[in-house]
Structures are given as C-alpha cells and as structure tokens.
N, C-alpha and C positions, 0 to 999 in steps of 0.2 A: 321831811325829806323822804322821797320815795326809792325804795331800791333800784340798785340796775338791774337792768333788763337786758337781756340777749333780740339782737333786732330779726321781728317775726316777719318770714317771706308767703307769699300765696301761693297756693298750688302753682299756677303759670309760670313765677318766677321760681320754682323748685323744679320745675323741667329746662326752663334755662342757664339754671344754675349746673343741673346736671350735665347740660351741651356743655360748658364754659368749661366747666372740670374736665370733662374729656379731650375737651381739644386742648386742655394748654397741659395734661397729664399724655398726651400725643408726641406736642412741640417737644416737651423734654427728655422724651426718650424714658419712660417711666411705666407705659404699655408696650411691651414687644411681645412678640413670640416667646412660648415657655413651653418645654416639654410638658406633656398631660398629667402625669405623674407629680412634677412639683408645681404643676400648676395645682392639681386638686387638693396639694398638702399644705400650701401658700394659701388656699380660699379656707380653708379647712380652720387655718390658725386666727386668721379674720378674722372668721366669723364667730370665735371662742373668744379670742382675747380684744377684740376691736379696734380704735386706734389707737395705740399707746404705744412705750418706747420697749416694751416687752414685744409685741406683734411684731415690730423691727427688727427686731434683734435676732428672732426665728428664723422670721421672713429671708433675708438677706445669708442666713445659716443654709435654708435649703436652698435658694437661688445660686448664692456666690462661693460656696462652702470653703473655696481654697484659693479666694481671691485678699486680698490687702485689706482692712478692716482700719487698724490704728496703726501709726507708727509716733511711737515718742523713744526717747533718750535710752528704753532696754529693749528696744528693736521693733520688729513689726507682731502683729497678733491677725489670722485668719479671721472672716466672721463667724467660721463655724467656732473658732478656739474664743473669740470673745463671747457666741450664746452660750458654750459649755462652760467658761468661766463665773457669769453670771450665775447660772442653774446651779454650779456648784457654792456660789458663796450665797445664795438663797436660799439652800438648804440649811446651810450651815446656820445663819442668821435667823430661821425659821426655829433650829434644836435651841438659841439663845431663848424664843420665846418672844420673836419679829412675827407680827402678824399683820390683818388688813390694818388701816389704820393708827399703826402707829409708829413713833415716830424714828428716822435712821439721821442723823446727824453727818454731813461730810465736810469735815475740813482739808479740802487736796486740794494742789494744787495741778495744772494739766498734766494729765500722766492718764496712763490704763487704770490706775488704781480710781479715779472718779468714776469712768466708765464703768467698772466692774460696779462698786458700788450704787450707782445711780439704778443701773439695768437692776440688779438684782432686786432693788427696794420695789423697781414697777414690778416685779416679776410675783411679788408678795404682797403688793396692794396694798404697799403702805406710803407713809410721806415722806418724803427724800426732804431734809432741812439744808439747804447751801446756804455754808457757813464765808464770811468774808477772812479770808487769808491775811488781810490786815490787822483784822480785829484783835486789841489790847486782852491781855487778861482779865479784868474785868468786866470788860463789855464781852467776853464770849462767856462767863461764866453765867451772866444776866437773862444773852440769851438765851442758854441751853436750860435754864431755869421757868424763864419763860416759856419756852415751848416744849420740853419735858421728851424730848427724845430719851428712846431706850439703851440706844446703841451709841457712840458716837465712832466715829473713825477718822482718821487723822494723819499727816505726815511726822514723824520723827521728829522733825523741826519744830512743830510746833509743841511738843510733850512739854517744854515749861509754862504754858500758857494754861495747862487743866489745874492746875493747884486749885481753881476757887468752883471747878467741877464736881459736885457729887460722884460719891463714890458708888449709887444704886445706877452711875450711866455707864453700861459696859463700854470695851474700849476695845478699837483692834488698829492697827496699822496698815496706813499703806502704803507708803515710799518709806524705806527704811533707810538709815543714815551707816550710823553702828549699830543697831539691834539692841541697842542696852536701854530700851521702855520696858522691859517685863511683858507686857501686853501682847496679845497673838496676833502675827500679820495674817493680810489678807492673804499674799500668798500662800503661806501655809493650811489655809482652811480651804483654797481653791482644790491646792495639790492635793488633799487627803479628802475630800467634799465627794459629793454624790451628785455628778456632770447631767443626770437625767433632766428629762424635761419635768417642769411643773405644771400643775390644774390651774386654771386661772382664779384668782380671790375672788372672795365674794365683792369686794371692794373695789372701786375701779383706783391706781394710783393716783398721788398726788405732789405737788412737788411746791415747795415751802421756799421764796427768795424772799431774801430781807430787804428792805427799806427803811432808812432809816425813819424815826418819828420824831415829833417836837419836844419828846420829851428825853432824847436822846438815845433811849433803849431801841434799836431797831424792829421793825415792825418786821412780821411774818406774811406777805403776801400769798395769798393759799391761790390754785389753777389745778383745774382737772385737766384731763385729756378731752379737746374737742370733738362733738357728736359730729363725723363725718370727717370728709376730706377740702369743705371749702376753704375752710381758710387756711389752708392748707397752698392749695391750688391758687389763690390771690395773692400770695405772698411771691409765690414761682412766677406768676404771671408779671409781674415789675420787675423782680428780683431774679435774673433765669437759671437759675439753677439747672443743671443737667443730670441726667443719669449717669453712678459712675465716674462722677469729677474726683479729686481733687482736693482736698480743702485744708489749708493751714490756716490753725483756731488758735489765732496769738491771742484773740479777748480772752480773760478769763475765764473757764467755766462754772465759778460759783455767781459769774454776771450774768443779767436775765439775757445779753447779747450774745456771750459765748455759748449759755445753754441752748437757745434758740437754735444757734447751729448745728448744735452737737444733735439735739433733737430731729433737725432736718434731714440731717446724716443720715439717718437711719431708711425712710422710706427712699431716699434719693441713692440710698448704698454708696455713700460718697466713704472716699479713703480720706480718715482724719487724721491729721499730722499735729501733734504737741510737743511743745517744748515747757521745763516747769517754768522757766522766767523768760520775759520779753528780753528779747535785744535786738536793739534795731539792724544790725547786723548780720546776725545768726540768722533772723527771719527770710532775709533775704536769700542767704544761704539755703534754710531750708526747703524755699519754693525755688531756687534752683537744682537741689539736686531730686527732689520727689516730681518736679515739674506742674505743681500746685496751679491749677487753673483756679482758685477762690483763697481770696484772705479776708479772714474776720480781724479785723481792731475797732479801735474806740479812736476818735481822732490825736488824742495826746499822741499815739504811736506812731499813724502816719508822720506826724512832724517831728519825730526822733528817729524816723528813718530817713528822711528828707535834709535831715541835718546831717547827713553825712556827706564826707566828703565825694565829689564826683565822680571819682574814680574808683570808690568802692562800689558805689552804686554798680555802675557801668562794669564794675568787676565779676558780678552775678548775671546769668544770662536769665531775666524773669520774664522773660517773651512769654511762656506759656500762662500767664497770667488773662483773667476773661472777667474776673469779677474781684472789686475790693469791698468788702461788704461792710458799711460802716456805721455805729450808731453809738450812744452812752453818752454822749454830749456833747454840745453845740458845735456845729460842721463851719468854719469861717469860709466865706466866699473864698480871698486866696490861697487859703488851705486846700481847698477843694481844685481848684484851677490850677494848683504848682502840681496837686499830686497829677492829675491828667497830663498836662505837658511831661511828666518826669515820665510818668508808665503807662498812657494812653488811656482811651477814652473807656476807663473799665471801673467809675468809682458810682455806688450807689448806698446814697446816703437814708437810713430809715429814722425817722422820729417818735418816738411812745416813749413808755413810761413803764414801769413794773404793774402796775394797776391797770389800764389800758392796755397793754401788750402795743402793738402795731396802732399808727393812725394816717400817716403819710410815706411814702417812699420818694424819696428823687432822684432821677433816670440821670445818669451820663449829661444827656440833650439836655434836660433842664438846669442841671447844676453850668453847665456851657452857660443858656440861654438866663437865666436869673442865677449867680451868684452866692449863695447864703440859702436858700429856699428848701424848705422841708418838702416839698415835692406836692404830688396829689395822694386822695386817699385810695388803697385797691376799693377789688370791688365786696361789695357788701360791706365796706365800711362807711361808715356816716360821722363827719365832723362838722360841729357848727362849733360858733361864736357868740357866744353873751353876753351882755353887759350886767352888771352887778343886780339890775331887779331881773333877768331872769328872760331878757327877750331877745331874739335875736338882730345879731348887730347889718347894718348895710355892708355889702363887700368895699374892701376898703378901709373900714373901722378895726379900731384893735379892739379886743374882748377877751373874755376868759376860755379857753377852748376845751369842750368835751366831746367823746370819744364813745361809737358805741359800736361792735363787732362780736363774734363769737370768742374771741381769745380775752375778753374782760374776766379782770380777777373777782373773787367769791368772795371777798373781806378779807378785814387782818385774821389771823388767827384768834388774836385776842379781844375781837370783836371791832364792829365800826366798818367803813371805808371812806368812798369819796365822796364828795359832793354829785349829785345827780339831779338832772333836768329832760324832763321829757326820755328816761331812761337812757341818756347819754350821761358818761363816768365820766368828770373833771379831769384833766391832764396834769391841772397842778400850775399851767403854763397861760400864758397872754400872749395872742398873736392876729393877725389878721392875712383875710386871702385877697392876691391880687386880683389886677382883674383875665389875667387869663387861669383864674384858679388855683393858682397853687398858695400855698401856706406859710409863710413866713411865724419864726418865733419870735417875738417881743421884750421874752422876760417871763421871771416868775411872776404869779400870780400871789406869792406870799413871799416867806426870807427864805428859800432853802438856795443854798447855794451848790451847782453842778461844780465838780472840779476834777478836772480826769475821768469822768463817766463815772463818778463817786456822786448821791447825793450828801450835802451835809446841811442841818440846819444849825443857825449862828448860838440860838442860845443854849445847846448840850456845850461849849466849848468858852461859853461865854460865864454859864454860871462857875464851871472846873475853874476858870482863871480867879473869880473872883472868891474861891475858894483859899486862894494862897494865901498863903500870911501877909506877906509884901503887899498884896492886892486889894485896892479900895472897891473896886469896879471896874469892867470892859463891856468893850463893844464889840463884834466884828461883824465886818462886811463884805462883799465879792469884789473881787479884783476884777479888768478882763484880763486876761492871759491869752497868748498864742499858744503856748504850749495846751494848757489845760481847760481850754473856755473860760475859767475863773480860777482862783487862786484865791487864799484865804487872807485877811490882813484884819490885826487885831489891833484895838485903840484902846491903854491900856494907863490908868488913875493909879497912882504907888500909894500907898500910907507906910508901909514901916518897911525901913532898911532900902535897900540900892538893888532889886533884881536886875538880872540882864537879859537880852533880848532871847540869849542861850540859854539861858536858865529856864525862863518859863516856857519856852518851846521843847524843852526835855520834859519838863511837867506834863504838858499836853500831853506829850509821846508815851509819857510810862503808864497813862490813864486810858487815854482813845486811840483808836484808828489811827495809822500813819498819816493818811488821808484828812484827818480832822486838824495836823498839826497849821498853824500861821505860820505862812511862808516867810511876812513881816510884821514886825508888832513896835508900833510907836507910841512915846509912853507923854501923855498931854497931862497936864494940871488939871483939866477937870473935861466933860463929856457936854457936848451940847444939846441942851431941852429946853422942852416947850413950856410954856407958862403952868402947863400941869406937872411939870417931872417927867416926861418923855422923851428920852434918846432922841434928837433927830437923826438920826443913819443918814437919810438923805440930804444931810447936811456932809458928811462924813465922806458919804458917795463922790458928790460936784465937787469936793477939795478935792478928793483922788482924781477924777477926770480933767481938773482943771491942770494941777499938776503932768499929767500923765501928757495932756496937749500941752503945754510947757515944754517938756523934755521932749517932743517931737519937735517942735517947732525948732527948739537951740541944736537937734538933731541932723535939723536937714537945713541949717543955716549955714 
C-alpha cells in the first residue's frame, strides 16, 4: 500500500488556480479596500505566520479590532479581546512548558473557553488534541494515554471523569461550575497573562480529531494547516460563505464539522455564536436574535428542530438565515426537502470523513433536483470508485470511494491510515455517481456504524457486552434511523441470571461513549452462523428491514 499523496498541479494549472482564488476570494467580499497601514500589518503577519488559525486571529485583531468576534452564554468577546485572550493564555501555557509540538488536550464544550484554547495552542505550534464530550472515563483516560498531551483542559463538568488521568498531565479549567476542582482556570491565567504578541514557532500547528478505531480506542487523526489558500477557496466556492456573516456553530466543536467552521471563521471574520448544548429551540432563538445568516449542524439536529411544533417554529423570525451548513452523517432525501420547504432554499449538504476532510458538496439545486445526493466534488478535488481489485468502476456501479485533495489527513497519530490507490485516501464508504455526476452514498464499506454524526464500530460494544457475567455473546448492528442515520441495536445470548434490556445498557453507559449505548437490545437463544462459526449480521440486518417494512405496511393500512 502506497501512501497518500497530495494531488500535484502543473505550472498552467497553478496560474488558474490562482484566477479561481481570486475571483471567488472577490464574490465573497474577502478582498476589499484596507487602509495602507493595516494593510501592511495584515501582509506582514502572513507572511510570518502563514495560514493558520493564529494568522486569523491577528488578522481579523488588526482589520476588525472592536467588531463582534464570539458571542456564547458570558456575552460577546471583540477580535482584538479574543487575539489578546489567546496571546495571553499562550504565554501562560508556554511558562507550563507548552512548546512546538506538543500536545494541549481540550475537553469543552462550545463556549470562548475552546476558542481561547484552540488559538493559543496554534499560536505555540503545538497539537490541539479534541477531546469528545461524550467520552466515558475510561475511554478518556485511554486516550489521554495514548496521545500523551501535556496539558489537559476541561469543563468543570467533566472533573469526575480524570480519575484514570495521570497526574504528570497538567490541568486548567474552562467553563467553571462552582470552582471547587483545585485546578487554575483559564480565565485566571488570561486575566493575569502577558496579552503581547508571540514569535511564530518553529513548528507549524497541528490539530489532533479522534476517530474512533476497530479496536475501540479512538484513533487520533493528525492535519496541518494547508500550503496556500486553495482549498480554502473551493470550499467557499459550493459552500458561499461571505465576509463578515454570521454563524451559529450548534455542531460541536470538538467535531471535524464544527471545527471546520470555527476554522473558516476566522479568515471569513465571521461572528460566531455558541451555545454549550443543542436545543432545538434555543437555536432558533439564537439565530433570531444575533440574525445568524449560517447554521452549522449535523442532520440528527435539523430533525429536532423540525420536530417542533409549528408555531414555535414560526414563533422566531430566522428570515436572515442564507446557509444551513450540514454534514457528520447521512443527509435523508426527506430530511433534506422538509428542511427547504420549512426555511427555504438555503441547505448545503457536504460529505467526507476525518481522514479525507471534504469530498463532495450538494447545492440547494441538487438536493431539489436528486434527493439523498452527496452532491459533486469542488475543485481540485478527485473522487473515484473501485471495485475491490483495485479498478475503476463504470458510472453507475457501486464501489468503494476514495478521496484525494489538499485537506487529506497525515496518519493516525499512532501510526497506519487508510487504504490508498493511485494516491487517492479510502473514504471508508461505498457508493456510486450518477449519470449527471453527482455522488450518491451506498453504505459502509466495512461495520462502522454512523449515528448522530458519531462514528461507532459494532465490536468495541460487542466485545464490553460479552464481557458481563450474564452475557454468553453479542452482536450488534445499524439500525436506519430518521432521527440519526443509524441507531444502534444489539442481539444479545444470556448464560447466567435474568439481565435487563436496562441493565446492560447502563453497563454500556458507565464504560463507553453515550453514543456507543444500543438504543435496543433483544435477547435470542443463540446468534446465526455460518458453517465456520461466523455471525451472519446480515442475517440479523434483513430480519430488521423485513420487520421494519412490516411495521410500515400495518402503519399505513
């Protein structure tokens, strides 16, 4: 297997690449006029610290200085007060003994306290680790072991969950409850911090999302900062971001979807608006009173905001709404078409993966025009389809689909990545394009199961059950779901004693991820294989499907 490759352009196409960035860095209002003065301080900062979410944060300090930056739940923050905020807890984090390279841990949830910490770590050249807010105590203890960060930093809420944390990983707070962790908050070291600017690291940053793996320990997905601004510009070009917007970030930001925005914020100087928990409600609210032209979710969200009743809806005035930015898992055609009729023609659906970044987009017009369709690929991106030796499939065919672009990840941290052909990165996914080209998803190309824009594979949850006492063996497999693209359901062999469906879905809960719990767990006499001892799942699968069309059909009878 040969590594991935970043896909190489020719001189000719690197002068049209540069037209293409110009004009669509034009369309969004991203070149204007700028006094001389902070223009040559804004070139200046470039050309030191390059692209990164540190250049941003300057950037946007000397452009906007006393314009809106964030607003969450303890008010709003300038961008000049969030680059000084940063500078200040980079210093601080620097006296800790944070240097290039290594590692800052963040377990927050949306709030300035990410922000501050995310900016700071670029600002230090070191690896930002986003930690999942779900994650069990011992799946965070695993991974902070695995990946060996120095620092870790944390909300309040979470302080019972370090128990299985070493004590050589510093600690500081960032959303404080009651204060009673011992630990030093962020703000504290802000307020007494040294606000100057920093020299740029010798290291460029880097920023660490997890994935889960097969063998249930979540994998560390490592991404630099892109050479240049194209793919950058390809994204704005599908996706139109403007100068200056707007943008309520209900995805999470320890997601590769919510970070991506928080990311874009920065050169686009967009005003980012958080709340620490989704409500379908509240969000609506909050793009009515900030007048939010962009909302980032994951689709579970749109459909718990949809599920509300008509008159709340209608209760918030979200006309200034221009983009719903959506990705983390699978977009259902009427999902995608209630949300349009509800809020108009403003939803854009992207497809990728933590490993691939970006691979397709789908416009408004095409989610109209096909249904369910991961859209086409921007430009300078390349997707093909394969078939299991290795060739490319005819349009029409389903195959295995890989991905190649500037935004492909660098490996796990702890070595390995994807599968790779003709320096195109595996997606992970099975699908095929139509024939006016766009992309349809298939299916995994293996067992992980998407659920709420969470990956999860079946046997980290499968081996824990078979762990119990009670428990002979399980199986589990993906449900569909409306709400969540998939939904987890476990098939589950007893040997000693009477568990209940409650029971071992608490067990799940006090071991894994919320996200990893079975929604239902039915308990059979024995598991179905094949002549070798082989689970068939997909035996397990067509009872569920056949069922599931059962209970429509008595539905609509």
């Amino acid at each position: 297997m040969s590594a991935a490759r970043r896909i190489p352009f020719d001189p000719l196409g690197k002068i049209a690449d540069g037209a293409f960035e110009l004009k669509v860095l034009t369309q969004r209002g991203l070149l204007k006029p700028v006094r001389p003065d902070k223009l040559a301080r804004m070139g200046w900062t470039f050309a030191r610290w390059g692209a990164s979410p540190a250049t941003g944060a300057a950037v946007t300090a000397i452009q906007y200085p006393d314009e809106t930056s964030v607003v969450d739940e303890l008010g709003e923050l300038t961008f000049l007060e969030v680059h000084e905020r940063s500078n200040a807890l980079a210093h601080a984090l620097a006296e800790m003994g944070v240097g290039p390279g290594d590692g800052v841990g963040i377990m927050c949830r949306d709030h300035r306290g990410f922000v501050d910490a995310t900016l700071a770590s670029s600002k230090l050249g070191s690896s930002a680790l986003l930690l999942n807010t779900a994650f069990a105590a011992r799946q965070l203890a695993d991974v902070v072991e695995q990946e060996g960060p120095k620092v870790l930093i944390y909300d309040e809420e979470f302080a019972g969950l370090l128990e299985g944390v070493g004590s050589d990983v510093q600690r500081l707070v960032a959303w404080e409850e009651e204060g009673k962790t011992g630990d030093p908050s962020l703000e504290s070291l802000i307020e007494d911090g040294d606000s100057s600017d920093l020299s740029p690291p010798a290291d460029s940053p880097r920023f660490v999302i997890l994935t889960s793996g097969t063998t249930g320990t979540p994998k560390g997905a490592q991404r630099s900062n892109p050479e240049g601004i194209g793919s950058f510009a390809a994204l704005i070009d599908r996706i139109p971001f403007q100068s200056r917007q707007t943008m309520m970030i209900a995805a999470p930001l320890f997601h590769s979807w919510g970070f991506t925005h928080f990311v874009l914020s920065l050169p686009t100087a967009a005003t980012i608006v958080l709340r620490r928990r989704f409500d379908p409600e509240d969000t609506l609210r909050a793009i009515a009173e900030t007048h939010a032209e962009v909302l980032v979710v994951v689709p579970v969200m749109m459909q718990r905001i949809l599920e509300l009743p008509q008159e709340t809806i209608e209760k918030h005035d979200v006309s200034s709404l221009r983009i719903t930015s959506a990705s983390g898992s699978a977009l259902p055609g009427e999902l995608a078409t209630k949300w349009m009729d509800t809020f108009g023609d403003n939803l854009y659906n992207l497809y990728g993966s933590t490993e691939v970044a970006y691979a397709t987009i789908a416009t408004p017009q095409e989610l109209r025009e096909a249904p369910g369709t991961a859209g086409r690929p921007p430009r300078n991106t390349v997707v093909k389809i394969y078939d299991e030796d290795g060739k490319e499939v005819p349009q029409g065919e389903t195959g295995r689909i890989f991905v190649g672009n500037e935004m492909a990840f660098e490996g796990y941290t702890g070595g390995g990545g994807k599968d790779v052909i003709e320096g195109l990165l595996s997606s992970g996914d099975v699908g095929h394009f139509d024939e006016e080209g766009r992309l349809f998803i298939d299916g995994r190309d293996d067992e992980m199961i998407v659920s709420g824009g969470e990956n999860v594979f079946p046997r980290e949850v499968e081996d824990l059950l078979s762990d119990h006492e009670a428990v002979a063996e399980a199986a589990v497999i993906g449900v569909e779901d409306d709400k969540f693209g998939q939904r987890l359901k476990a098939f589950v062999v007893v040997q000693n004693g009477d568990p209940s469906e409650d029971e071992l879905k608490g067990y799940v809960k006090e071991n894994l991820a919320r996200y990893k719990v079975p929604r239902e767990i039915e308990f059979l006499d024995e598991l179905p294989r094949n002549a070798t001892g082989k689970v068939l799942k997909r035996d397990l699968v067509e009872r569920e499907q056949e069922r599931s069309g059962r209970e429509a059909t008595a539905g609509g009878s």
